[in-house]
C-alpha positions as CSV (number, residue, x, y, z in Angstrom):
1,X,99.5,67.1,70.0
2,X,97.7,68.2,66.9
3,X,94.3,67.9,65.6
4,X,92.2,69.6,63.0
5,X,89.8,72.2,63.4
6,X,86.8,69.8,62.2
7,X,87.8,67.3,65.1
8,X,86.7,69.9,67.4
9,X,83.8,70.0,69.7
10,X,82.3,73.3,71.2
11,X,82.2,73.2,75.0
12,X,78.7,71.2,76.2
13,X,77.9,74.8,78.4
14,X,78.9,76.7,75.1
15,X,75.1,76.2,73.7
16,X,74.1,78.3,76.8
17,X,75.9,81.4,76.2
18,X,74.1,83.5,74.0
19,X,72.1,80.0,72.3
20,X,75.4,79.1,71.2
21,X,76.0,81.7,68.4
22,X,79.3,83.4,68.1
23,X,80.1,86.9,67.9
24,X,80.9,88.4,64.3
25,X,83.2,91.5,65.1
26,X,84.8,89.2,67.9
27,X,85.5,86.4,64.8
28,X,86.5,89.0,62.3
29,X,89.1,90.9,64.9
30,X,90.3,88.0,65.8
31,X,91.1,87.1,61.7
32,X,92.7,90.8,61.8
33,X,95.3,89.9,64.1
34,X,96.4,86.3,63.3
35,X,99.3,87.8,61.0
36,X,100.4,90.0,64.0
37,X,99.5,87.4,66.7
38,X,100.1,84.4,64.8
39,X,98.1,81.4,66.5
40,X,98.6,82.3,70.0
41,X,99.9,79.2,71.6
42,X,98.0,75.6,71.9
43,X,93.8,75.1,72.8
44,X,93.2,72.8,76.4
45,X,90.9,70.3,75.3
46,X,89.2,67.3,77.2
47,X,88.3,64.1,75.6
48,X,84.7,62.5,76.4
49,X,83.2,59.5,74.7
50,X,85.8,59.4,72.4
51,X,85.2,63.0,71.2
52,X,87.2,66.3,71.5
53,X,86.0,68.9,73.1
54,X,87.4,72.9,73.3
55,X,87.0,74.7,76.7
56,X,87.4,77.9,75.7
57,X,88.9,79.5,72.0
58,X,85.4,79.0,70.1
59,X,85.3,82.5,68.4
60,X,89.2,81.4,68.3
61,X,88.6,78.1,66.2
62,X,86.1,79.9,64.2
63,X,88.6,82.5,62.7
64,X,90.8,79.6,62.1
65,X,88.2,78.1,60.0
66,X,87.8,81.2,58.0
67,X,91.0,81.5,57.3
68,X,92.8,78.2,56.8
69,X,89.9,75.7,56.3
70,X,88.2,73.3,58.3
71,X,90.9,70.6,57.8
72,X,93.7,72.8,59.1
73,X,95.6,71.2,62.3
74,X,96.5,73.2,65.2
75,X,98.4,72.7,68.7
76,X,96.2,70.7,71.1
77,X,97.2,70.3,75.0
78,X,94.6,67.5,76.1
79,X,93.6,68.3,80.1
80,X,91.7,65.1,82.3
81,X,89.2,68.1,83.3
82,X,86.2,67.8,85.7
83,X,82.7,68.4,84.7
84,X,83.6,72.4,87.2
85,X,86.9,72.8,85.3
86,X,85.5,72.8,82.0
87,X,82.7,75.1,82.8
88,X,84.8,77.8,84.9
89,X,87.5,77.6,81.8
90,X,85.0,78.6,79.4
91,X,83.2,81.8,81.5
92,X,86.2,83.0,83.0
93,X,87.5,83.1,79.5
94,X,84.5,84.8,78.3
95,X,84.5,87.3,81.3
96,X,88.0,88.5,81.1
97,X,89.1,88.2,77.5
98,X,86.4,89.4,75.4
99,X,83.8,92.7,76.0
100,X,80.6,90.8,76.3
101,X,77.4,92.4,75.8
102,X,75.5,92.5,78.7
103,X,72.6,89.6,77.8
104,X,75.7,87.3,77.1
105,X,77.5,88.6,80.1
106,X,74.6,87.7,82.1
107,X,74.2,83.9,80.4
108,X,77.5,83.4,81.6
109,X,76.2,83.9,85.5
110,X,72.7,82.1,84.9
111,X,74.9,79.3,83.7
112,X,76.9,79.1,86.3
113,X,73.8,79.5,89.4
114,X,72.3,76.7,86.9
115,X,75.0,74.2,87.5
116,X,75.9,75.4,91.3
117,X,72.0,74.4,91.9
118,X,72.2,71.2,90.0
119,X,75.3,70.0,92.1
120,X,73.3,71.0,95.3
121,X,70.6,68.6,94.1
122,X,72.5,66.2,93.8
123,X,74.6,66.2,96.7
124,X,72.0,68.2,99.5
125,X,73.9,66.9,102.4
126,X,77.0,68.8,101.0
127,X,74.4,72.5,101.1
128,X,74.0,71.7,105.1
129,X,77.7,71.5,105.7
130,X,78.8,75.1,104.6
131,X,77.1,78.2,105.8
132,X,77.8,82.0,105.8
133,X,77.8,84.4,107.9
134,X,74.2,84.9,107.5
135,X,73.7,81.4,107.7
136,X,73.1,78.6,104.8
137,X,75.5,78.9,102.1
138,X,73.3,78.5,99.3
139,X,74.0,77.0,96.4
140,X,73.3,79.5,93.2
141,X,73.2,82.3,95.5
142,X,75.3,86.0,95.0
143,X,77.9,84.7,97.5
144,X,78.3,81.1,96.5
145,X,78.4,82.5,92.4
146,X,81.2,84.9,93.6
147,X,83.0,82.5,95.5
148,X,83.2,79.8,93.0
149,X,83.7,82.3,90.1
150,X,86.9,84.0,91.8
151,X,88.1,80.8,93.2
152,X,91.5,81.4,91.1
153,X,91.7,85.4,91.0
154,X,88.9,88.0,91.1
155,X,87.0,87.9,88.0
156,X,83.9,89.9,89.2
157,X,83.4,91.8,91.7
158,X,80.2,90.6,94.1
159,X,78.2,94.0,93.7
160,X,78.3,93.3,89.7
161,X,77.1,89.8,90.2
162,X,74.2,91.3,92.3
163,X,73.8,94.0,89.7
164,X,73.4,91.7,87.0
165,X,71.0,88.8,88.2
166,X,69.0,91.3,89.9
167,X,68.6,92.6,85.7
168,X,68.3,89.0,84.6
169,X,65.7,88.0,87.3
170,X,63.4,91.3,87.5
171,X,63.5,92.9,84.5
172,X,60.9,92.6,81.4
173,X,62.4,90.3,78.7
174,X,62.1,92.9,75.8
175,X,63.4,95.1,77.4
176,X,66.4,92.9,78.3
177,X,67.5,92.9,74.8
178,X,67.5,97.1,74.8
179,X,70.5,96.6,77.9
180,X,73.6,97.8,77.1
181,X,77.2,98.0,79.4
182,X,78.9,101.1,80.0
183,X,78.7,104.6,81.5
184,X,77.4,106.5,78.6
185,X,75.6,105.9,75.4
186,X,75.1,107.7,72.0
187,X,72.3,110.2,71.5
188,X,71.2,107.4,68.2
189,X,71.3,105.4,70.9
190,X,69.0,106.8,72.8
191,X,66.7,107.3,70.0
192,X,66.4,103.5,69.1
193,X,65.9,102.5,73.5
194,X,69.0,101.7,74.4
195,X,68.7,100.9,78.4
196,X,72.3,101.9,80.4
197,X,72.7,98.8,83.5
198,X,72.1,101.9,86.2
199,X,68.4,102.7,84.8
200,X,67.9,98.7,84.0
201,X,68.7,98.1,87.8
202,X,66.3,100.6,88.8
203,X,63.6,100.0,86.5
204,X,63.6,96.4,87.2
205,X,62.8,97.3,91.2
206,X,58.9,98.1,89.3
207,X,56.8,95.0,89.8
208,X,54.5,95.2,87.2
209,X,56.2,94.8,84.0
210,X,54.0,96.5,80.9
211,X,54.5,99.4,84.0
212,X,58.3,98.9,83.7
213,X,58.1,98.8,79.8
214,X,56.3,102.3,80.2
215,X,58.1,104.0,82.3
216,X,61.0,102.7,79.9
217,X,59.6,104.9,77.2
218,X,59.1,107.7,79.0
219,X,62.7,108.1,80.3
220,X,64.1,107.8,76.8
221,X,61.6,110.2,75.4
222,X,61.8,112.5,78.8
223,X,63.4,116.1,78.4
224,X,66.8,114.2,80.3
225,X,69.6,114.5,78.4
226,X,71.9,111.2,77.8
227,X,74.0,113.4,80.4
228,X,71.9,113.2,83.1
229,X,71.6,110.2,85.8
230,X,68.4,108.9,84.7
231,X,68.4,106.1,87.5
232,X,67.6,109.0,90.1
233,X,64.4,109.8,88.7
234,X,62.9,106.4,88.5
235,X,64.4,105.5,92.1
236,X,61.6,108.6,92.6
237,X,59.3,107.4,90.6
238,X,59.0,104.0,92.5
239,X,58.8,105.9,95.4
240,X,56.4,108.5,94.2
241,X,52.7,108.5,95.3
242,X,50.6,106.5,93.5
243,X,48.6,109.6,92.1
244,X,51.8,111.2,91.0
245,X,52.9,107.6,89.1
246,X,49.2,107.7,87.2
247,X,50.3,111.8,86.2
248,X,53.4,110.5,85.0
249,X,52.3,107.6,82.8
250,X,49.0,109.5,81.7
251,X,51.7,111.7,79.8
252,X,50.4,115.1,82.1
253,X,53.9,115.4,83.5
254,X,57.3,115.0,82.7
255,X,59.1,112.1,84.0
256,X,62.1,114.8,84.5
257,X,59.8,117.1,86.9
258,X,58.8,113.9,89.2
259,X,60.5,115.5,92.4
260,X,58.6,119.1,91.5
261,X,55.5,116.7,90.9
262,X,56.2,114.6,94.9
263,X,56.3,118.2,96.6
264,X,53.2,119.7,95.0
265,X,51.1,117.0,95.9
266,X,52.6,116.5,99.7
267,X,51.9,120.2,100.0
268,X,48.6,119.5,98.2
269,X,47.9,116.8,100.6
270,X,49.0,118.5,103.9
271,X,47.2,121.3,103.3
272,X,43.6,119.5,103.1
273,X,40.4,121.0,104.7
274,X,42.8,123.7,106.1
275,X,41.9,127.9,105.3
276,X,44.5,128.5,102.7
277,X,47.1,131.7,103.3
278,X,49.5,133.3,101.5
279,X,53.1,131.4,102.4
280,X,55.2,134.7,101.1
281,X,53.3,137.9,100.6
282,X,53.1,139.0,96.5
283,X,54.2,135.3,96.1
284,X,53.3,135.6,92.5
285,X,54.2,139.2,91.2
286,X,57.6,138.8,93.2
287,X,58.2,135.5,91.4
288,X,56.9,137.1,87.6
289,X,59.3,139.3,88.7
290,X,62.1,137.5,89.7
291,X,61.3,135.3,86.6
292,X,61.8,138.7,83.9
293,X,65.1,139.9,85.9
294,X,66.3,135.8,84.9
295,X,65.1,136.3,81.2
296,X,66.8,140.2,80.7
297,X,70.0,138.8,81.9
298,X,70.1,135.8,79.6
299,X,69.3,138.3,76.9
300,X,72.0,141.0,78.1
301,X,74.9,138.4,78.4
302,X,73.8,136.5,75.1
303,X,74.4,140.3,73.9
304,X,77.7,141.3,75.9
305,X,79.5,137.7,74.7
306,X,78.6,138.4,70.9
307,X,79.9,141.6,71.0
308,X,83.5,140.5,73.2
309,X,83.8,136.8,72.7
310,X,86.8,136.6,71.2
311,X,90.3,136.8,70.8
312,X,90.2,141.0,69.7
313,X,88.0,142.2,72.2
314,X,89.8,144.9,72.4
315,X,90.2,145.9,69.1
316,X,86.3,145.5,68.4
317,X,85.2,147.7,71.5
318,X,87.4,150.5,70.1
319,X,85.6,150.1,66.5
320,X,82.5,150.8,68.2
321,X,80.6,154.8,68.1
322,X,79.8,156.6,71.3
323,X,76.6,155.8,71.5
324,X,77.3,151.8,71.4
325,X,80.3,152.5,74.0
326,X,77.0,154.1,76.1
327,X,74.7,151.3,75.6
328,X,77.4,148.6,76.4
329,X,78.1,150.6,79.3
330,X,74.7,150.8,80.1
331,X,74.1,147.5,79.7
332,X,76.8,146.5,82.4
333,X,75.2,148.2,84.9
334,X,71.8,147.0,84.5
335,X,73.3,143.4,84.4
336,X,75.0,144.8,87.9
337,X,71.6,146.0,88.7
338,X,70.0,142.8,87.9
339,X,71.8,140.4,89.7
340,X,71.4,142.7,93.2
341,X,68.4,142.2,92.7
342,X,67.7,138.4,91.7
343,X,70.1,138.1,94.7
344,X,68.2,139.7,97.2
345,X,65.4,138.0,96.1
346,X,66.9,134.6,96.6
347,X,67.7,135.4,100.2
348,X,64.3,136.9,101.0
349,X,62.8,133.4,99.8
350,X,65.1,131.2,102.0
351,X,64.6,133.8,104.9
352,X,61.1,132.9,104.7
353,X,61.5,129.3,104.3
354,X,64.0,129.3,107.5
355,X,60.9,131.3,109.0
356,X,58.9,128.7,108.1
357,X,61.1,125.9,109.2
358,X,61.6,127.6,113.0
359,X,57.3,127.8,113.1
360,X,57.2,124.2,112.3
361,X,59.6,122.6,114.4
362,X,58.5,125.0,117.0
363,X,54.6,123.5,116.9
364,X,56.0,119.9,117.1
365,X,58.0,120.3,120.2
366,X,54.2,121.7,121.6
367,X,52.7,118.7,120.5
């Protein structure tokens, strides 16, 4: 059966995937590969009211369009489809065969808790008949979304469904838009606010929204690189004291240092109304101390690797006078020195945290 491109209908649930618009580099790569491709086989369609209608193919028929005309005829296989048939057609389509972004990714599940809750509405005696584990089998809920979704083949996994509603239903709606799919992105990215799913997931678990906006801002403009896991620090952050949260947003700390900023003030507050003393005696010179040692060898190896750092090492040492040979050599063995003694000063701070550790436990088992 044939039938031209003008004589078809966009899907009825097509208008609630991304408000019906259609993607431009999915149309345009699409028109790239029709010479390769050619047509790629015939559209299922349905017929309703004496209309045509496409279940999936839209960005398809588009490129079509483009390229041919609106009067072009194409291969047509007509399907008697139920009202379910044509919806799961089109998403599964859109799940599996294109890389959605994550707002249309996310229509595509809203859509399909929409209609699951409309058919429980209609039919409520069918909701009482099928339960869970946990109980009621609800209709529009993670489990019944999953199950009708893979009914033919796993499409998406249950922990991504979760993982995207939970997006869709907590997070502010500007800040929707800024969501992106993925592991990674770019540092312009970052610059322009670009959300990863990971730190949307987390900063949706913030009630208050002009708080989740905030803290939003802050991440992107924190001292984190695009390397680090930025979901970690607001999981602390929502779990941070509220006086620590207030720090944060007042711009007095760094989002980056909240887990420094949770143990100053729970030593802070455990130590109210009691006579300080000194944890570690010299606490302070011995750190100023340790901190220089730290510095010199930065500086010494910064030194040492422009002097050897490539592939004629050899051949530069030998170029060098005595007296350089003697300060290289020198060098070495103050780095040597060094590190003894950043070393021992490492162990004599976890000998006295141990120390400390053994006290503590010790006065709780008196109690």
């Amino acid at each position: 059966m044939k039938l031209k491109l003008n004589e078809l209908n966009a899907n009825p649930f097509k208008k609630e995937i991304n408000k019906g618009k259609l993607d431009e580099d999915t149309i345009k790569k699409i028109q790239s590969n029709m010479k390769e491709l050619g047509l790629m086989g015939a559209l299922p369609i349905f017929k309703k009211d004496n209309k045509y209608y496409l279940v999936a193919g839209h960005h398809r028929v588009e490129a079509l369009k483009r390229e041919f005309g609106k009067n072009y005829e194409i291969n047509v296989t007509l399907h008697n489809y139920s009202e379910e048939n044509i919806l799961r057609g089109m998403v599964v389509e859109n799940l599996t065969q294109r890389n959605n972004k994550f707002r249309e990714e996310g229509d595509n599940l809203l859509v399909i808790r929409k209609y699951l809750k409309q058919q429980s509405a209609h039919s409520p005696s069918e909701q009482a008949k099928r339960k869970d584990v946990k109980g009621i089998y609800d209709k529009g809920s993670i489990s019944e979304i999953y199950s009708w979704l893979n009914k033919n083949g796993e499409v998406m996994a249950r922990g991504k469904i979760c993982q995207v509603l939970n997006i869709l239903d907590n997070l502010d709606v500007e800040l929707l838009e800024r969501v992106k799919k993925g592991k990674a992105v770019s540092l312009d990215e970052q610059e322009e606010g670009i959300l990863m799913t990971k730190d949307a997931l987390a900063i949706s678990k913030i009630e208050d929204k002009e708080e989740q906006k905030q803290i939003a801002d802050l991440i992107l403009k924190s001292k984190l690189s695009k390397t680090d896991d930025r979901r970690d620090t607001i999981i602390a952050y929502n779990k941070a004291p509220e006086e620590v949260k207030e720090e944060i947003k007042k711009g007095n700390r760094d989002i980056a240092d909240i887990e420094e900023a949770i143990i100053e003030h729970q030593i802070k507050e455990s130590n109210k109304g009691k006579p300080i003393t000194e944890f570690i005696p010299n606490f302070k010179s011995r750190v100023d101390d340790f901190s220089y040692n730290v510095t010199r060898l930065e500086q010494q190896v910064a030194l040492f690797r422009k002097v050897f750092y490539s592939k004629g090492f050899t051949q530069r040492y030998n170029t060098l006078g005595k007296k350089e040979k003697q300060f290289l050599g020198g060098t070495v063995q103050d780095i040597h020195k060094r590190i003894k003694k950043c070393y021992s000063e490492v162990e004599f701070f976890i000998s006295q945290l141990e120390k400390a550790k053994g006290e503590s436990n010790s006065l709780e088992v008196k109690k």
